[in-house]
Backbone bond lengths (Angstrom), bond angles and torsions (degrees), N, CA, C in turn:
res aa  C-N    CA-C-N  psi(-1)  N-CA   C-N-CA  omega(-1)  CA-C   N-CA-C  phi
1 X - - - 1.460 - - 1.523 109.30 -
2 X 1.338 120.43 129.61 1.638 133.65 172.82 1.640 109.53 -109.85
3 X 1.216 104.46 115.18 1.315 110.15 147.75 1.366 135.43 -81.23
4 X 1.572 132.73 125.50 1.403 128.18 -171.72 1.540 100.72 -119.83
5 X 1.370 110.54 142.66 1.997 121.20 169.16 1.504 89.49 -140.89
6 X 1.412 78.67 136.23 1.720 96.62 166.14 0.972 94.53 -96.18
7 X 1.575 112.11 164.05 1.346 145.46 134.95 1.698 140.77 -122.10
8 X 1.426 111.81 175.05 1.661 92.11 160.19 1.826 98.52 91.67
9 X 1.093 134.67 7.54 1.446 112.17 -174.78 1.399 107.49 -102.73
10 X 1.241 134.82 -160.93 1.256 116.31 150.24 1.836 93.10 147.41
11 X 1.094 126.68 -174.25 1.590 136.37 -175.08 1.419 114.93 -68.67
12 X 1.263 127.75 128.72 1.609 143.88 -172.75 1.228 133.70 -148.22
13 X 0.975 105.68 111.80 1.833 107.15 -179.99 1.142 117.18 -51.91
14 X 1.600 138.90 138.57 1.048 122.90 146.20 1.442 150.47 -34.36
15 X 1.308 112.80 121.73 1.502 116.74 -156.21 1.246 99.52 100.81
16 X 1.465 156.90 -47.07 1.229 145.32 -165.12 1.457 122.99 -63.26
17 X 1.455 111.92 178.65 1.648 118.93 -171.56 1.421 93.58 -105.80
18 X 1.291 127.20 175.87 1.604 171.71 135.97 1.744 121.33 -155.82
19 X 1.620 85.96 151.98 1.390 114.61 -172.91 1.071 104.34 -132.36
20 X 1.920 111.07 120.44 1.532 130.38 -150.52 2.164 79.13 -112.75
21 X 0.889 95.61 141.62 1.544 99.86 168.73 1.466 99.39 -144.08
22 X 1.493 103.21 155.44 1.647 106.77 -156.24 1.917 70.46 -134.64
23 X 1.502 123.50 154.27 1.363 129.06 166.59 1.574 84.84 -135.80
24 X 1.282 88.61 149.82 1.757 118.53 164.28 0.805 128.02 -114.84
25 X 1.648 119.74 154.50 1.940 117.13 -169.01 2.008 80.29 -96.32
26 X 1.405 80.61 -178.53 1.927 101.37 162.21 1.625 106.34 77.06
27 X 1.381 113.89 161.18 1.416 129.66 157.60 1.748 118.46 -79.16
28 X 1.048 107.38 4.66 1.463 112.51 -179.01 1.430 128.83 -94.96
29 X 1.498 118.49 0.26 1.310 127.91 -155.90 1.332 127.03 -61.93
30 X 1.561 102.72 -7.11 1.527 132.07 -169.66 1.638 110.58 -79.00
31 X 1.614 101.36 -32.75 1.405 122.55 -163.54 1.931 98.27 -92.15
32 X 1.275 101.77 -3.18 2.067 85.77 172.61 1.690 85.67 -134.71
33 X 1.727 79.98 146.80 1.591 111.97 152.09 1.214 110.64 -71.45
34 X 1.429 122.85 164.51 1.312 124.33 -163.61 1.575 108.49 -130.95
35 X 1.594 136.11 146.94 1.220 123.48 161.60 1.488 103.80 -135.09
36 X 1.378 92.22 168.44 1.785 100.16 -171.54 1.967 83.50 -116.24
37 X 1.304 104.61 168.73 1.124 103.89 174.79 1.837 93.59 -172.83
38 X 1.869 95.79 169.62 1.403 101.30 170.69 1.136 105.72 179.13
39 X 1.868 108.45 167.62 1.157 108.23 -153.81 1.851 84.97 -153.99
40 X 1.515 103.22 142.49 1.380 151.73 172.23 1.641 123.17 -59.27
41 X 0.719 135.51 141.15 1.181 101.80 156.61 1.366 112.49 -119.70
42 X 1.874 99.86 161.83 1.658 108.58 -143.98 1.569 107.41 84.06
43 X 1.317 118.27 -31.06 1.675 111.73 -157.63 1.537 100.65 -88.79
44 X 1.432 111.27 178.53 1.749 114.70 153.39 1.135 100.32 -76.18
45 X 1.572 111.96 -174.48 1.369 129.97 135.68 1.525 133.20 -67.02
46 X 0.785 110.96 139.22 1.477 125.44 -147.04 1.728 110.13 -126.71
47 X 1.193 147.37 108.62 1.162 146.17 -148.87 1.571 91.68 -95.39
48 X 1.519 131.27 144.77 1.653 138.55 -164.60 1.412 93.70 -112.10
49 X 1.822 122.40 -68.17 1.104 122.37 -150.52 1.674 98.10 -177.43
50 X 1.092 121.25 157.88 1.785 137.39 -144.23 1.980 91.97 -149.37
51 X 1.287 116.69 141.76 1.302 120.42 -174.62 2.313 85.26 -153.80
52 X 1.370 98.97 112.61 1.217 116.84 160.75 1.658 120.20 -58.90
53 X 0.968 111.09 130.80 1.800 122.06 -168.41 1.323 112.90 -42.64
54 X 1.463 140.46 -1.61 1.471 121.50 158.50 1.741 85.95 -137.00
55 X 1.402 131.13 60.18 1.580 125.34 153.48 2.018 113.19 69.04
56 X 1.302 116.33 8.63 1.378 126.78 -140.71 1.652 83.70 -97.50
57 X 1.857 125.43 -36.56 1.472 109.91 -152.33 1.485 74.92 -154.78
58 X 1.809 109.13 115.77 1.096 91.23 141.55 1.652 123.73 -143.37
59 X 0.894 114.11 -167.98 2.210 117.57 -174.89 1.409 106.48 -113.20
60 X 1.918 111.85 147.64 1.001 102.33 -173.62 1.550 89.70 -153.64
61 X 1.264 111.51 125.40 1.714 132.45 177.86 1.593 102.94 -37.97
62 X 1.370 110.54 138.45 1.726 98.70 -179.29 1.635 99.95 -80.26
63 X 1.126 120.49 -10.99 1.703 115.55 -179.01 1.618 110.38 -63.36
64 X 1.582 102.39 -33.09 1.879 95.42 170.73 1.735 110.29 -132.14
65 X 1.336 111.34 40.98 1.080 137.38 169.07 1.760 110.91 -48.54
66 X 1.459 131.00 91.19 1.628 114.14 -173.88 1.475 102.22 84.24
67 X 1.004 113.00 10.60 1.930 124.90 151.14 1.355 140.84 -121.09
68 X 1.801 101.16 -43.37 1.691 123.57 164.30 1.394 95.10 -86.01
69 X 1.626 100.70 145.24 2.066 89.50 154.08 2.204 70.97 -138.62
70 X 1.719 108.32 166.84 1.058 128.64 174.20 1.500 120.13 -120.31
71 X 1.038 115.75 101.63 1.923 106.00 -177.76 1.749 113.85 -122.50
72 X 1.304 135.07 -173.04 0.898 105.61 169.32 2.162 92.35 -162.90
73 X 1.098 110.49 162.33 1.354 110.62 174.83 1.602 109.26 -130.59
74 X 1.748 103.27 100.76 1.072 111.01 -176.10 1.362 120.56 -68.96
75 X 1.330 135.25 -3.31 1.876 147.40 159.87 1.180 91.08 -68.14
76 X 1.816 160.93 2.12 1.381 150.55 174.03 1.541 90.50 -130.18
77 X 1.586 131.55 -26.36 1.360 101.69 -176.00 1.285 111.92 81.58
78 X 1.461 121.66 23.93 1.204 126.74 175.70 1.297 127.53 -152.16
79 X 1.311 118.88 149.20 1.448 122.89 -156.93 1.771 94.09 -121.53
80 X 1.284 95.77 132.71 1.884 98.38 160.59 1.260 121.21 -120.20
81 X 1.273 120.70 -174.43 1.685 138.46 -173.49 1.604 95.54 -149.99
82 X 1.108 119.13 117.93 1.737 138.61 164.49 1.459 107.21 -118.96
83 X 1.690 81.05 98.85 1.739 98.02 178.28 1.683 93.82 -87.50
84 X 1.539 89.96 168.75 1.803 79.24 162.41 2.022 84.88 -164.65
85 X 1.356 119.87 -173.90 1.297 137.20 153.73 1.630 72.44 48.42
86 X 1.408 104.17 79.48 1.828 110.20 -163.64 2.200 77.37 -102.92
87 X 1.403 119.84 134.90 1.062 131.74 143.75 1.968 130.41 -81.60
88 X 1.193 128.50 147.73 0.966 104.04 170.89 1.446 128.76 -91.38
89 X 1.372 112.89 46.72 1.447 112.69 -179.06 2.066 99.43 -108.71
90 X 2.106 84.16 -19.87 1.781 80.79 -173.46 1.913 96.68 -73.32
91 X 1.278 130.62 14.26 1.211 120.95 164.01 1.091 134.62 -57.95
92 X 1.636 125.71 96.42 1.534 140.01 -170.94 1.588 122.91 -165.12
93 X 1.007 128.72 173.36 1.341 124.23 179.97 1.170 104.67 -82.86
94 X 1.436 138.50 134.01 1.263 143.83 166.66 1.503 122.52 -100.04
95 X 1.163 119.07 122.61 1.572 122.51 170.55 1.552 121.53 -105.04
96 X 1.210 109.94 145.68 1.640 124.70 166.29 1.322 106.02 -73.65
97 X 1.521 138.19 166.27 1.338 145.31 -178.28 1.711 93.93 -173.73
98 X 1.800 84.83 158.49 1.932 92.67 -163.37 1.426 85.65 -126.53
99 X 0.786 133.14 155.45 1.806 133.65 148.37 1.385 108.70 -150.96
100 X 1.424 117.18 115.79 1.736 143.51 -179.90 1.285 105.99 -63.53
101 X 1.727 104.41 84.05 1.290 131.04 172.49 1.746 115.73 -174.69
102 X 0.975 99.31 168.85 1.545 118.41 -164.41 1.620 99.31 -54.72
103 X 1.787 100.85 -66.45 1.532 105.23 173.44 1.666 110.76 -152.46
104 X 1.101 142.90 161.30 1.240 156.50 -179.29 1.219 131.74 -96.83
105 X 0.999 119.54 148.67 2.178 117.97 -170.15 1.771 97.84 -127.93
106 X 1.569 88.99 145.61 1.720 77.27 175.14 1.630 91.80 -54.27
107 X 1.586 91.15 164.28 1.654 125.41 -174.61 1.188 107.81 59.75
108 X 1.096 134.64 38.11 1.239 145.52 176.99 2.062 90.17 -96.79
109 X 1.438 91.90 137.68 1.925 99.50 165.35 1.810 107.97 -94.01
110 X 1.052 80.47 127.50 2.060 87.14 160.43 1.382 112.27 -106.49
111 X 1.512 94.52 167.21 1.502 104.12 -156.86 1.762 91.70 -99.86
112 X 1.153 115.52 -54.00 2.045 106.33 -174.68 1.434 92.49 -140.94
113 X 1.558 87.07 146.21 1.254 117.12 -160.31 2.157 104.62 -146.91
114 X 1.829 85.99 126.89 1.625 105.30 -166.01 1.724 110.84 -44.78
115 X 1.109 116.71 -165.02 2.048 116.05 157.71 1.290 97.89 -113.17
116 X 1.483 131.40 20.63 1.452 111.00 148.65 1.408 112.28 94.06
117 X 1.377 116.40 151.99 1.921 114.94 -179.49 1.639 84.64 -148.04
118 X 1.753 106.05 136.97 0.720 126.86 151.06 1.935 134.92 -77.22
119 X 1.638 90.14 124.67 1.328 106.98 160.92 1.450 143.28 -94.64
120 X 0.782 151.92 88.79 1.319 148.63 -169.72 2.190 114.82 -105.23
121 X 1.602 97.13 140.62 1.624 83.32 -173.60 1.491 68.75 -132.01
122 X 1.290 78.54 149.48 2.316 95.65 166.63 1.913 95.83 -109.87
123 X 1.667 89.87 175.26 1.489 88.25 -159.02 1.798 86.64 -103.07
């Protein structure tokens, strides 16, 4: 069992930075790939960016392609998202997700998944 909490979201001007950090419960954190994800409202869910179980490979949505990067430092048990040149369309709640594997492809299923931190950018 993994526990995920976001952090890090919160109000941003356009053009500005945030740093989404996802923490995990357990001694196992080594053993899942990680995804960030988020959702709109009105929208689906929408996959951000994918980080392979020791930081080695990861994927990144062409919508924040050269804006998101995803890394994570498994000695803290935690995974981040460093948005930056933040638009306000990326305005949505963002979640962490774990899936017990090496690394993940979009359409890939995860196994637990955080309650999410809100982002919001004004224009």
């Amino acid at each position: 069992q993994v526990q995920l909490v976001e952090s890090g979201g919160g109000l941003v001007q356009a053009g500005g930075s945030l740093r989404l950090s996802c923490a995990a419960s357990g001694r196992t954190f080594t053993s899942y790939a990680m995804g960030w994800f988020r959702q709109a409202p009105g929208k689906e869910r929408e996959l951000v960016a994918t980080i392979s179980y020791l930081g080695a490979s990861t994927y990144t949505a062409d919508s924040v392609k050269g804006r998101f990067t995803a890394s994570r430092d498994n000695a803290k048990n935690t995974v981040y998202l460093q948005m930056n040149s933040l638009k306000p369309e990326d305005t949505a709640v963002y979640y962490c997700a774990a899936k017990r594997s090496f690394t993940v492809y979009p359409g890939s299923a995860f196994d637990y998944w955080g309650q999410g931190t809100q982002v919001t950018v004004s224009s």
